[in-house]
Each structure stands twice: as structure tokens, then as C-alpha cells.
Residue, then its C-alpha position, 0 to 999 in steps of 0.5 A: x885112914x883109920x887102919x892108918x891111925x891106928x897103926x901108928x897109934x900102936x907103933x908109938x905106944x909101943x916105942x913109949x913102952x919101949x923106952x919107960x920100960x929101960x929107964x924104969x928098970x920094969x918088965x919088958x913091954x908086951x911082946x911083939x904080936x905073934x904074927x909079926x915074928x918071921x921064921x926061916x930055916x937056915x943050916x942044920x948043925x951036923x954032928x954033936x957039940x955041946x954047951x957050956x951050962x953054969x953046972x957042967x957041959x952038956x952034948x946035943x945031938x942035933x941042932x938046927x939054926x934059924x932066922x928070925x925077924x920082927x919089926x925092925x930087928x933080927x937074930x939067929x936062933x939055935x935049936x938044939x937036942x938033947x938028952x937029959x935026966x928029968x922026973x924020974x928018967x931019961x927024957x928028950x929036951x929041945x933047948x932054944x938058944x938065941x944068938x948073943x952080940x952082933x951077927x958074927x957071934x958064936x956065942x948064944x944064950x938059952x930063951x926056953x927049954x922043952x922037956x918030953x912029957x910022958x905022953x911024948x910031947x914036949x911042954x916048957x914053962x910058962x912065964x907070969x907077964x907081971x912077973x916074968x922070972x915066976x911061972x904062971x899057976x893054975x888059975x890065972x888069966x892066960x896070956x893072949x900069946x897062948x890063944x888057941x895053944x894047950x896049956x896043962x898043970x906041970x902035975x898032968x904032964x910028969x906022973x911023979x909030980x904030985x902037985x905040981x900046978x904051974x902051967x906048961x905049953x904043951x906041943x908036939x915034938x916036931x914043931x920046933x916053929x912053935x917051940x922058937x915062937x914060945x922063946x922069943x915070947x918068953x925072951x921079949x918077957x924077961x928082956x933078953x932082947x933088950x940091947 
């Protein structure tokens, strides 16, 4: 009964937040608990095709779509690869798109870039949840959707940064599950899902 009550407690303050936060016009509200995100592989992209950034048309390599879902929603998510000129020199980049409009849509926005590190892994940035479009520096609390990850300075992750201390998640290249769950968390931050 009181697992009862409190599910329902959280169900309610999370549509009360839901809906202050569209007529407030603030940050979004927290996102979903991670453990509520599903993931289910769907096709793999075959061949390069590209997309159109504000700066110019860039070509992956290989791209892999998903499914996700949580509460009472789902979308399509696209993992694409790619190559791109970063610190100093050619550097892998996974891109996370997530699908714009109704299900039958080709369009798709990006959620979160990872950038390869010099170690070889893949880091992207980390949002401030008080102020979603700033990156979290040095120093201050980490969000509870980082429990357990690695997190490192941007100046421990590229050797040309002299110093360079907003955070980055750091994962291996393999873990494009991590690297949607990441996105979506960033999405939900800077309501891109909203709508």
C-alpha cells in the first residue's frame, strides 16, 4: 500500500512539474528515472547518408536506429558515425539523433554529440540541470542520472586543451545503449521532447 502511495505520489508531482514547467517557460522537469528508459535495436542504416548541419552537409558512415520508450511515450533514435576534424585532428564522432513529428517522419534532430578522446574513448558534454544550454564545471554536484559513470575535466580528455574544466561523460566506444541513454537525459534537460 505504501509502494502504492508513493508511486502515485511520484506520478502526480511529475505531471504537476510537467505542466508548471510549459506555462513557466523554465527548464524541463527532471528527467525520467533512467531505469524506466527501454531500448530496442531496430535496423542498421546500410551505406553512408548524410546530414544537413546549419554549416554544411556532413556524411556518416554508419548508423544504427532505435527504439525507445518511457512512461507513456516513444520515438525513434538514430546513431550515426562519423568523422570529424576536433583538437588538433581527425577524431570518430557518434552523433544521437532523435526523430522529429510523428512516427512516419524522416526528419531527426540531434540530442548529443560524443567526440573520441585521446584515450579512444568516446566523452560528450554535460549539461548544468539549472541551466540546461551551460555545461556542468568542475566542482559542482553531479547529477543523479551520472551515479556510477565517469565523469573527467574536458582538459583530461584532449591533451591540446589547456584548461578546459567543463565535465564530460566518458564511455566506451562500443556503448551506443549508454550513449542514447546520455541523450535522451540531455533531450529531456533542454526540452527537446517536449510537444
Amino acid at each position: 500500500m505504501a509502494s502504492d502511495i508513493a508511486e502515485l505520489r511520484e506520478e502526480l508531482v511529475s505531471a504537476i512539474d510537467g505542466v508548471l514547467s510549459r506555462f513557466a517557460g523554465g527548464p524541463s522537469n527532471a528527467p525520467t528515472n533512467d531505469r524506466d528508459l527501454r531500448i530496442e535495436a531496430a535496423e542498421v542504416l546500410e551505406g553512408e547518408w548524410t546530414y544537413r548541419w546549419p554549416q554544411g552537409t556532413e556524411t556518416y558512415t554508419a548508423g544504427r536506429w532505435y527504439r525507445i520508450s518511457w512512461a507513456d511515450r516513444s520515438t525513434r533514435v538514430l546513431v550515426g558515425w562519423c568523422i570529424r576534424k576536433a583538437w588538433g585532428r581527425d577524431r570518430g564522432r557518434v552523433v544521437i539523433f532523435g526523430q522529429f513529428g510523428p512516427a512516419t517522419s524522416t526528419m531527426y534532430y540531434p540530442w548529443a554529440e560524443f567526440v573520441e578522446a585521446d584515450d579512444g574513448s568516446y566523452v560528450a558534454d554535460v549539461p548544468d540541470p539549472k541551466a540546461p544550454r551551460s555545461l556542468l564545471k568542475d566542482g559542482a554536484d553531479l547529477p543523479a542520472a551520472l551515479d556510477g559513470l565517469t565523469v573527467r575535466r574536458n582538459d583530461e580528455c584532449f591533451e591540446t586543451v589547456q584548461n578546459g574544466p567543463s565535465l564530460r561523460l566518458v564511455l566506451a566506444r562500443d556503448d551506443e545503449e549508454a550513449m542514447i541513454r546520455h541523450a535522451h537525459w540531455v533531450a529531456t534537460l533542454r526540452r527537446k521532447l517536449d510537444g
